[in-house]
C-alpha positions in Angstrom: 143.4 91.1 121.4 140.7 88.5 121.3 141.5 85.5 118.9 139.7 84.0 116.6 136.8 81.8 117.2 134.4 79.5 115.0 134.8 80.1 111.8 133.5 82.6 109.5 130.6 80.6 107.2 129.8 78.7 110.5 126.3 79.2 112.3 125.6 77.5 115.9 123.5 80.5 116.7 120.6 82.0 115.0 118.3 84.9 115.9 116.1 82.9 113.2 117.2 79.4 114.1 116.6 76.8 111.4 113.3 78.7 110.5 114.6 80.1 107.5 115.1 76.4 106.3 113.1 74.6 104.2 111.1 72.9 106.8 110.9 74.5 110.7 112.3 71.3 112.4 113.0 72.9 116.3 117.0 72.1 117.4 116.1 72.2 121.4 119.9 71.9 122.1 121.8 74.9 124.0 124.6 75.9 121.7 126.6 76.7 124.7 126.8 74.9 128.2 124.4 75.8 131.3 122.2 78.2 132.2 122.2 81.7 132.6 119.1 83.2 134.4 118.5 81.5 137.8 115.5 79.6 138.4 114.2 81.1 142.2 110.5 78.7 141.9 109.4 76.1 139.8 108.2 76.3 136.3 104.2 74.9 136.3 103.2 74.2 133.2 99.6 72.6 131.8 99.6 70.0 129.0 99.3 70.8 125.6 96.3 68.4 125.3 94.7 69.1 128.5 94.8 72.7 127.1 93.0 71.8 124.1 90.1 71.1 126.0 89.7 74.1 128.0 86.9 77.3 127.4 86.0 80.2 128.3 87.4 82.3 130.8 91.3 80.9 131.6 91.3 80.1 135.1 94.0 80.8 137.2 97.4 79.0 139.2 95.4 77.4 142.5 92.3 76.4 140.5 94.5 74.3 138.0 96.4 73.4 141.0 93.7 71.8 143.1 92.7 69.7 139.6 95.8 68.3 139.4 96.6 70.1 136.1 100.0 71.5 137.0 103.1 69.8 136.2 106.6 71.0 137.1 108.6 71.5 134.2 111.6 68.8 134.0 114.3 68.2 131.8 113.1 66.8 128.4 109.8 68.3 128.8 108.7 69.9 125.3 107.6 73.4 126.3 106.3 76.1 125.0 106.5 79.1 126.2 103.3 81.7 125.6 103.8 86.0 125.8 100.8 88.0 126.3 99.5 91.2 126.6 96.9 91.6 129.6 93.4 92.7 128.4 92.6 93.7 132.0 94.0 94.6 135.2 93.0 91.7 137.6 92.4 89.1 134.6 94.3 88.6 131.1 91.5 87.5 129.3 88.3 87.7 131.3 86.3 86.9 127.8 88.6 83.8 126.7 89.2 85.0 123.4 92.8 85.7 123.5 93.0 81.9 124.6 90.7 80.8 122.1 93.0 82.0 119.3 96.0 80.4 120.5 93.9 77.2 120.8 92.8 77.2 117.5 96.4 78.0 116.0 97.8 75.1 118.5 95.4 72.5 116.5 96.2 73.8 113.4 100.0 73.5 113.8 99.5 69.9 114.8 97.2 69.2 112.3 99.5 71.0 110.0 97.0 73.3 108.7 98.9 76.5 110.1 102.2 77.3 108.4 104.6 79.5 110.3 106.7 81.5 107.9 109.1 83.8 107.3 107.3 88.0 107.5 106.1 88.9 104.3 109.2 91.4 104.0 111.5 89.1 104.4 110.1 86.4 101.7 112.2 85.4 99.0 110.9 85.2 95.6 111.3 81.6 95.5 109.2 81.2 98.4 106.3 83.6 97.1 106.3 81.5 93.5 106.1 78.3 95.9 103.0 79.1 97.9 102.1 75.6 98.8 105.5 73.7 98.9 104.7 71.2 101.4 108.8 71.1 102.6 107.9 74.4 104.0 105.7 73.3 106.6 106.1 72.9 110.0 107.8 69.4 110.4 106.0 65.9 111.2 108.2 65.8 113.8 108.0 69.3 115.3 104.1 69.2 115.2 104.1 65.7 117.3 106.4 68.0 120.1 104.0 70.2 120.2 100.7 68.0 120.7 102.8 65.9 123.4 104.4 69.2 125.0 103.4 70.9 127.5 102.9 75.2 128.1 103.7 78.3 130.2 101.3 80.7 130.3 102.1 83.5 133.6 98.2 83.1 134.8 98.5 79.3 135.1 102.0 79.1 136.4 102.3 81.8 138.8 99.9 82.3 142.0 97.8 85.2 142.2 96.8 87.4 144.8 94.1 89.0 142.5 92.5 85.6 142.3 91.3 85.4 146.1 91.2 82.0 147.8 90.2 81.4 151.4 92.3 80.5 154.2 95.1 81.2 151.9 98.0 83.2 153.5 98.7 86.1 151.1 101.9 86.7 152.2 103.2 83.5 151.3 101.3 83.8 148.2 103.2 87.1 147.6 106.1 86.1 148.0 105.8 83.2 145.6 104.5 85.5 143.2 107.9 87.7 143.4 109.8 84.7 142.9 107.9 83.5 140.1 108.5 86.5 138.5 111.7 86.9 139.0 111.9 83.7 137.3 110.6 84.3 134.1 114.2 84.7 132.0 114.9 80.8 133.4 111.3 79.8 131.8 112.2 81.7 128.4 115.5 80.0 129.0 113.9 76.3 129.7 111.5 76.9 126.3 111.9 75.0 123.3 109.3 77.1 121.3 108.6 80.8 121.8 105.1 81.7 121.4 104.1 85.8 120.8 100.3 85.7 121.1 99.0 89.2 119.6 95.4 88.9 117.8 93.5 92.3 118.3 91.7 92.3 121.1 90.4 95.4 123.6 91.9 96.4 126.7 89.1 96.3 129.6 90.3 99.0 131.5 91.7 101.4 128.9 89.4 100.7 125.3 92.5 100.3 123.4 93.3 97.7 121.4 96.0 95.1 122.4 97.8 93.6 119.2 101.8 94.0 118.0 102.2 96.8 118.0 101.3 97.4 122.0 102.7 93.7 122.6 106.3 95.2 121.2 105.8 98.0 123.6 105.3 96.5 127.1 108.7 96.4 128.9 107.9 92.8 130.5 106.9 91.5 126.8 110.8 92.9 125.5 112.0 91.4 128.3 110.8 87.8 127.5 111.6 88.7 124.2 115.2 89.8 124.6 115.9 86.8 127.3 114.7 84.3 124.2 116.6 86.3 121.5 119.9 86.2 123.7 119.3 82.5 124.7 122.2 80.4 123.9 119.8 77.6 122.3 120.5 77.4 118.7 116.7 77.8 118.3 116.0 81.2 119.3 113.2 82.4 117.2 110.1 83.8 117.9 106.7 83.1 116.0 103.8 85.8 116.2 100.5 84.7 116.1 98.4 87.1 114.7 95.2 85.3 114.6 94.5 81.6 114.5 95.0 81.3 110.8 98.2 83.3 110.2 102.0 82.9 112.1 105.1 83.9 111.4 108.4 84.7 112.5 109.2 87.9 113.7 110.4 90.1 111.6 114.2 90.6 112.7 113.9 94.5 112.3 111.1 94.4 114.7 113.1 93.3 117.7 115.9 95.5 117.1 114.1 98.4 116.8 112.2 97.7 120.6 114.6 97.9 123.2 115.3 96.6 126.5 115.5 100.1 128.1 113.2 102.0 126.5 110.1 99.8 127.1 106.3 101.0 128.8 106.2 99.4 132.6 103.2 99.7 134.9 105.6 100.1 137.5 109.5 102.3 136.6 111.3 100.8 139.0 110.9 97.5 137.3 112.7 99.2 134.6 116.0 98.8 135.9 115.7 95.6 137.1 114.9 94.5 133.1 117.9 96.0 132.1 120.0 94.4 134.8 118.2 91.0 133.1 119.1 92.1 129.3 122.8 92.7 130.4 123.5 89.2 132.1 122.0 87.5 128.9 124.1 89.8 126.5 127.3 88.9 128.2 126.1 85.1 128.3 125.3 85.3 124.2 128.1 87.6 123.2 130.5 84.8 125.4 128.7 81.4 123.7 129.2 83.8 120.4 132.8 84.1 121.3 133.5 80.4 121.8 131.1 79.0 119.1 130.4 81.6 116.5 129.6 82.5 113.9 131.6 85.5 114.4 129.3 87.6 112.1 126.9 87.5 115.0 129.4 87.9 117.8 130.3 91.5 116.1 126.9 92.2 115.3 125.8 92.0 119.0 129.0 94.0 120.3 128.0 96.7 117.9 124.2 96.9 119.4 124.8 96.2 122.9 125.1 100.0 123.8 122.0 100.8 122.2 119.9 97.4 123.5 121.0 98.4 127.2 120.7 102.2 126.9 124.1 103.2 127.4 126.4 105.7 125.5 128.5 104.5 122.6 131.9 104.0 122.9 133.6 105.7 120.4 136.8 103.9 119.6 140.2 105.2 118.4 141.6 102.3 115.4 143.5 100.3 118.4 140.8 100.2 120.3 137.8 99.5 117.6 140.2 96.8 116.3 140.3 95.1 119.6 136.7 95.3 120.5 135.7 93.9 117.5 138.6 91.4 117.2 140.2 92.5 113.8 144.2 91.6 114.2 144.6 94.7 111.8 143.1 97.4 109.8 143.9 94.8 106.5 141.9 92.7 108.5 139.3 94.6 108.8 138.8 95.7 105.4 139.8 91.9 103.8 136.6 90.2 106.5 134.6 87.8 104.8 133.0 86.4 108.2 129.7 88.8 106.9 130.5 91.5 108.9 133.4 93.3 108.5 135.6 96.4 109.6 133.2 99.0 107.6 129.9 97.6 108.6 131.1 97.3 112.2 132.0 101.2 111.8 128.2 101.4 110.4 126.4 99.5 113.5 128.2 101.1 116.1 127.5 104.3 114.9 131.3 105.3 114.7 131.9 107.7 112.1 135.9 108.3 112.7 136.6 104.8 111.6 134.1 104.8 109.0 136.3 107.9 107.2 139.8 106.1 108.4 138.0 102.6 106.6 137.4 104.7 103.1 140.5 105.9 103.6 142.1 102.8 103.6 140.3 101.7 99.7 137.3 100.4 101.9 134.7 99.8 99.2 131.3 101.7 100.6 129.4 101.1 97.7 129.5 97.3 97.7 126.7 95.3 98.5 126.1 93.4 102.1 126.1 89.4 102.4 123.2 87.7 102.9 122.4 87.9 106.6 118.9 87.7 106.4 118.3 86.7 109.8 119.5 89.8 111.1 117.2 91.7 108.5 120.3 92.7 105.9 119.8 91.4 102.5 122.3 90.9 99.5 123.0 93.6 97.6 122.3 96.1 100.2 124.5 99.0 100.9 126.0 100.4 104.0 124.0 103.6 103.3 121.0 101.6 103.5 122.1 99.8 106.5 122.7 102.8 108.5 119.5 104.2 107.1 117.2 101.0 108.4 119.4 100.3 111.7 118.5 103.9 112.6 122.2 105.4 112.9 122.3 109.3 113.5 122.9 111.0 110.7 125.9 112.0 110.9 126.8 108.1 110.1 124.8 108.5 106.4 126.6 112.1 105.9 129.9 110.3 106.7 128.9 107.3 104.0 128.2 110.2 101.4 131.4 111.9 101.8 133.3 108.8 101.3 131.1 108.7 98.4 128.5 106.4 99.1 125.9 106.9 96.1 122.3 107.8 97.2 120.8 106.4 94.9 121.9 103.2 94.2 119.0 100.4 94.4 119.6 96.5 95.8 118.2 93.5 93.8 114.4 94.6 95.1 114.3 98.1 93.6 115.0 99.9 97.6 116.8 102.3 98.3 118.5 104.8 101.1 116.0 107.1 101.1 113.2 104.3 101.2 114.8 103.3 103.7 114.9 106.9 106.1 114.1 106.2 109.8 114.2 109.3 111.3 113.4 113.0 110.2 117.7 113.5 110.7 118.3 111.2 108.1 116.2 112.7 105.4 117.6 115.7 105.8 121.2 114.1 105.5 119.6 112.3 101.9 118.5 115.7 100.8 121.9 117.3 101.6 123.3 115.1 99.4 120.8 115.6 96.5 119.3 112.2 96.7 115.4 112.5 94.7 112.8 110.8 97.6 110.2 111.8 95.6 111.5 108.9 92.8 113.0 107.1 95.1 109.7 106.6 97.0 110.8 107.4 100.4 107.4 108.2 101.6 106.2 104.8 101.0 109.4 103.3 102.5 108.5 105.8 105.5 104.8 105.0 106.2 105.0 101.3 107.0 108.4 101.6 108.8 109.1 104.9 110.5 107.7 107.5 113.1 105.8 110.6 112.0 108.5 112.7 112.1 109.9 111.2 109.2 106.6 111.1 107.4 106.4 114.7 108.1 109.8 116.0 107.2 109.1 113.9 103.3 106.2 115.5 103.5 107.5 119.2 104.1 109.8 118.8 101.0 106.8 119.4 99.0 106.2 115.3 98.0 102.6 114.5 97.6 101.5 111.1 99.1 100.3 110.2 95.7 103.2 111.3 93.9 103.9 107.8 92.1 100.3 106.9 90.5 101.8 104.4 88.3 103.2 102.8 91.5 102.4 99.2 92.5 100.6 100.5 95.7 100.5 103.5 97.9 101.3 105.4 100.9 98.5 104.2 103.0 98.4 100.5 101.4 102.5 100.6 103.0 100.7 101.1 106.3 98.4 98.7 106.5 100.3 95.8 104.6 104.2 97.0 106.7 103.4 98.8 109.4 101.4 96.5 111.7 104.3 96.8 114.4 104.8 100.4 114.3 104.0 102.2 117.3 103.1 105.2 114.5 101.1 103.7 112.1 97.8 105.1 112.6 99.2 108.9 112.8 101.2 108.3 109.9 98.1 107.5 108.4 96.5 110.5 109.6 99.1 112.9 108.4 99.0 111.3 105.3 95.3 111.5 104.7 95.1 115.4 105.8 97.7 115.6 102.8 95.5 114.1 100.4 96.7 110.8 100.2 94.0 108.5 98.3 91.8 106.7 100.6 90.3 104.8 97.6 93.4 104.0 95.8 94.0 100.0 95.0 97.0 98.7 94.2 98.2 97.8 90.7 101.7 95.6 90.8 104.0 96.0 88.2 105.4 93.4 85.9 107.9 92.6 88.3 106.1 90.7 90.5 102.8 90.4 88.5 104.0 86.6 88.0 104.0 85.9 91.6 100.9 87.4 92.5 99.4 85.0 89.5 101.1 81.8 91.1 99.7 82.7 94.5 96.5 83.4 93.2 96.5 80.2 90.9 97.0 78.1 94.5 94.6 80.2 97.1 91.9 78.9 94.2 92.9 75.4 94.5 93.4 75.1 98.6 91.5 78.4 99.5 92.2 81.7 100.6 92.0 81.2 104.1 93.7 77.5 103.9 96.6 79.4 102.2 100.3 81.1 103.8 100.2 85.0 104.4 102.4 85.0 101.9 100.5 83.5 99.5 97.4 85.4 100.8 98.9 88.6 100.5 100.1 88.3 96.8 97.3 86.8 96.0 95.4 89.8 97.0 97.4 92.7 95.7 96.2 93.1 92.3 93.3 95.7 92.8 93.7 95.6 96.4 92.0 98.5 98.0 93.5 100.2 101.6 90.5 99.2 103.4 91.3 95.3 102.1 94.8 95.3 102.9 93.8 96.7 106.2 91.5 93.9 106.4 94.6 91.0 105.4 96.4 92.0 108.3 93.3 92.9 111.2 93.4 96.7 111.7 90.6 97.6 113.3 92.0 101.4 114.2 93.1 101.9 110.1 89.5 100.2 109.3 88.0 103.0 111.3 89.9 105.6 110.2 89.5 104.9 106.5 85.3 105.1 107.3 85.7 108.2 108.4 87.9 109.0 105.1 85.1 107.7 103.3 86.8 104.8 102.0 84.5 102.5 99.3 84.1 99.0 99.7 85.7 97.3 96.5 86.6 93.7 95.8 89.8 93.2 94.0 91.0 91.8 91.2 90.2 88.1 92.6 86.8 89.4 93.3 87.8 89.1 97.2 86.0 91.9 99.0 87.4 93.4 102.7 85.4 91.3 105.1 85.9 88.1 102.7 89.4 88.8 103.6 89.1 89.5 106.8 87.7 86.4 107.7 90.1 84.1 105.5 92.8 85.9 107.7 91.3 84.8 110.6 90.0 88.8 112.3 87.1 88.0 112.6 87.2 91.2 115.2 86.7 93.1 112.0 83.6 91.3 110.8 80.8 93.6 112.2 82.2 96.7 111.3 83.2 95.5 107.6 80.1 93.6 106.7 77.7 96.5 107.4 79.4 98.1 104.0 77.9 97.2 100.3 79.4 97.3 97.0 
């Protein structure tokens, strides 16, 4: 039986890190001792301030090189690491757009005009009736790192082959290039700050566009990902930058829903070799997690690892799930107060024969989940909802239900289970059990967040997308305002339109939150819209927000598109804040041309 370790109310590790504080000040210390990934060629990296003065088309590793540019990372070097999406196949950004938004957000957090921030989902209702609380900016101290630190960016750092040089010998070049590569989990590993850079752009090649969503997908992007969410700093989280007036952290739901195995790759084989990566780096977390805490994490991480590394589950007999979860008893598992106990473990692992022998035992299935918040559970959340959002099979909700879990209970924001469905499985598992999704508003809940299987299965029950007209905003508003990392988005919006869902609709927030979206708006008219948080810009916004302006606040060019085609009107809302105004206070300014040929 493992022992005890840490204690339970104790956090050295934090897939959030000290972002969630009042003020991001970066703790660069490794909560556990040495270094996991092994570093097989040097780390180049290019200052911060040399960077600054760069345009145009990034140029790559020798040219830097020869212009003395290059600096070999060292110990107490700042650094920032920078994951991209290619826009091409021989170049990653042959325009020097993608680099001239990450400029533009670098001088802004050092000039502390970009705030990095919590998602929207994840904001607090303090923090939405503070919009311009200065102690939630990025920290004097942190933005003087960054201006003196120094960045990894692959093109720079690694040599290129593509990039043709003469008298160069290109198997040496090669081989460096392997090596590099092979590095990259020591560079995430070596990085102070984690930098996702994902502003809609077009793929060269393939026409598509390149943003979150497609970022998320690409099985080297996860893997830099994973390697920085595993890493045994205390700092481990990862800002998004959208565009260059709008970061944020990642929204914790995000990662765990795009796994290591099941990632795009150019090239399969590289598939296993990522794995092989996320599995060293899981047993290195899970061990600092054993000897450090907090012990809510360690368990947390034990219960995912089989899904992360696409393996089977385990499915544990009581001795066994006690041990592997280090509970010294069943009392101990149902007494926990580390945040995760013997129930919720049952829930994560997916293990439904210790979730019945839990009830048994006066397990309470109905009571709401501690705050862990950086793992994207909230207070007052249920273990049906958990299993619902963490995407258990649904044989793990039916088991809930017949230890009788109630369907329709609602945490502190109004959600629900059903809200909540993630897969087609589960609704039918809700609807088993009598649970209403019509009032319970599953097909909002399912649009932002889910595939289109769910969407469909709602659907099929007869629910019309505009079911709730008295609802503070609809089906397609969920997609554009939630839904900017789903791989589905765009279909779910199709399917949704084709059953009549309201093109034209504009939201109308109820009293709830009608005080928020008045403080917001009261500061966006003192600083500006686009000087303002996403947070603040987005309830700001809402009252008589249309779908084509909410696709506008978050730079969906694919939903803009579609919605012309849906004959979608231009309207300003209740601010007087028309789609392209938006737009460009958000920074996407790729949407400009298309959104500016429209009248009132």
């Amino acid at each position: 039986m493992l022992k005890p370790f840490g204690q339970p109310g104790q956090t050295t590790s934090n897939a959030m890190g000290n972002l969630c504080a009042p003020e991001l000040e970066l703790d660069c210390q490794l909560a556990c001792a040495g270094h996991v990934h092994t570093c097989k060629y040097p780390m180049y990296l290019v200052k911060v301030s040399d960077f600054l003065l760069m345009s145009g088309t990034p140029q790559p590793n020798h040219v830097l090189a020869e212009r003395g540019l290059l600096h070999k990372w060292q110990p107490g070097m700042f650094t920032i690491f920078v994951s991209h999406q290619w826009l091409g196949a021989g170049h990653p950004d042959e325009t020097g757009r993608q680099l001239e938004v990450l400029r533009e957000a670098v001088r802004r957090l050092i000039n502390g005009k970009l705030q990095v921030e919590v998602d929207v989902t994840s904001a607090t209702p303090l923090s939405r009736l503070t919009p311009f609380n200065s102690n939630r900016k990025v920290s004097r101290r942190t933005r003087q790192q960054i201006a003196s630190g120094f960045m990894f960016l692959d093109w720079w750092a690694i040599p290129q082959i593509t990039a043709r040089q003469h008298g160069v010998n290109e198997t040496e070049t090669r081989s460096e290039a392997a090596l590099a590569v092979q590095s990259i989990p020591a560079y995430v590993e070596a990085a102070d700050l984690f930098l996702a850079l994902v502003p809609e752009l077009v793929h060269a090649s393939t026409g598509l566009p390149c943003d979150y969503a497609s970022w998320l997908s690409r099985g080297w992007c996860r893997a830099e990902l994973w390697c920085r969410l595993l890493s045994n700093k205390r700092e481990t989280s990862v800002v998004v930058i959208h565009s260059s007036q709008e970061a944020e952290i990642m929204f914790p739901l995000d990662w765990q829903r795009n796994l290591i195995a099941d990632g795009c790759f150019t090239v399969e084989g590289d598939r296993s070799t990522v794995v092989k990566l996320g599995e060293v780096a899981m047993a290195s977390k899970l061990q600092c997690l054993r000897e450090k805490g907090p012990l809510s994490h360690y368990r947390f991480h034990m219960a995912q690892q089989p899904k992360l590394l696409g393996r089977e589950r385990e499915h544990f007999n009581e001795e066994a799930f006690l041990q592997f979860f280090n509970f010294s008893s069943i009392e101990d598992a149902l007494t926990d107060q580390s945040g995760v106990n013997g129930l919720f473990c049952a829930v994560l692992s997916g293990n439904v024969a210790m979730i019945r022998l839990l009830a048994e035992n006066k397990a309470d299935v109905n009571r709401g989940l501690p705050d862990l918040s950086e793992l994207g559970f909230y207070e007052t959340q249920t273990m049906l909802m958990a299993a619902a959002k963490s995407h258990q099979d649904p044989s793990v909700l039916s088991a809930l239900i017949e230890c009788k879990a109630e369907v329709s209970a609602r945490s502190r924001s109004g959600v629900t289970a059903s809200f909540l469905a993630r897969s087609a499985g589960q609704v039918h598992a809700l609807v088993n059990a009598r649970a209403d999704l019509a009032e319970m508003n599953a097909l909002n809940g399912a649009a932002g967040r889910a595939n289109t299987e769910t969407v469909k299965a709602i659907l099929d029950l007869k629910i019309h997308p505009e079911f709730q007209r008295n609802g503070k905003y609809g089906t397609l508003h969920s997609i554009a305002l939630w839904g900017r990392g789903n791989p589905d988005a765009i279909s779910n919006a199709r399917l949704l339109l084709s059953h009549r869902a309201d093109a034209n609709r504009v939201a109308r927030p109820n009293y709830e939150i009608l005080l928020d979206c008045a403080v917001c708006s009261a500061s966006a008219d003192i600083w500006g819209l686009e000087n303002s948080s996403s947070i603040t810009r987005v309830w700001a916004s809402l009252p008589g927000l249309s779908v084509l302006g909410a696709a506008a606040l978050t730079g969906s060019s694919s939903l803009v598109r579609l919605l012309v085609e849906s004959k979608a009107q231009v309207s300003a809302n209740d601010r007087g804040d028309l789609p392209h105004e938006l737009a460009a206070a958000c920074g996407h300014t790729h949407l400009l041309p298309l959104l500016e040929t429209w009248q009132v």
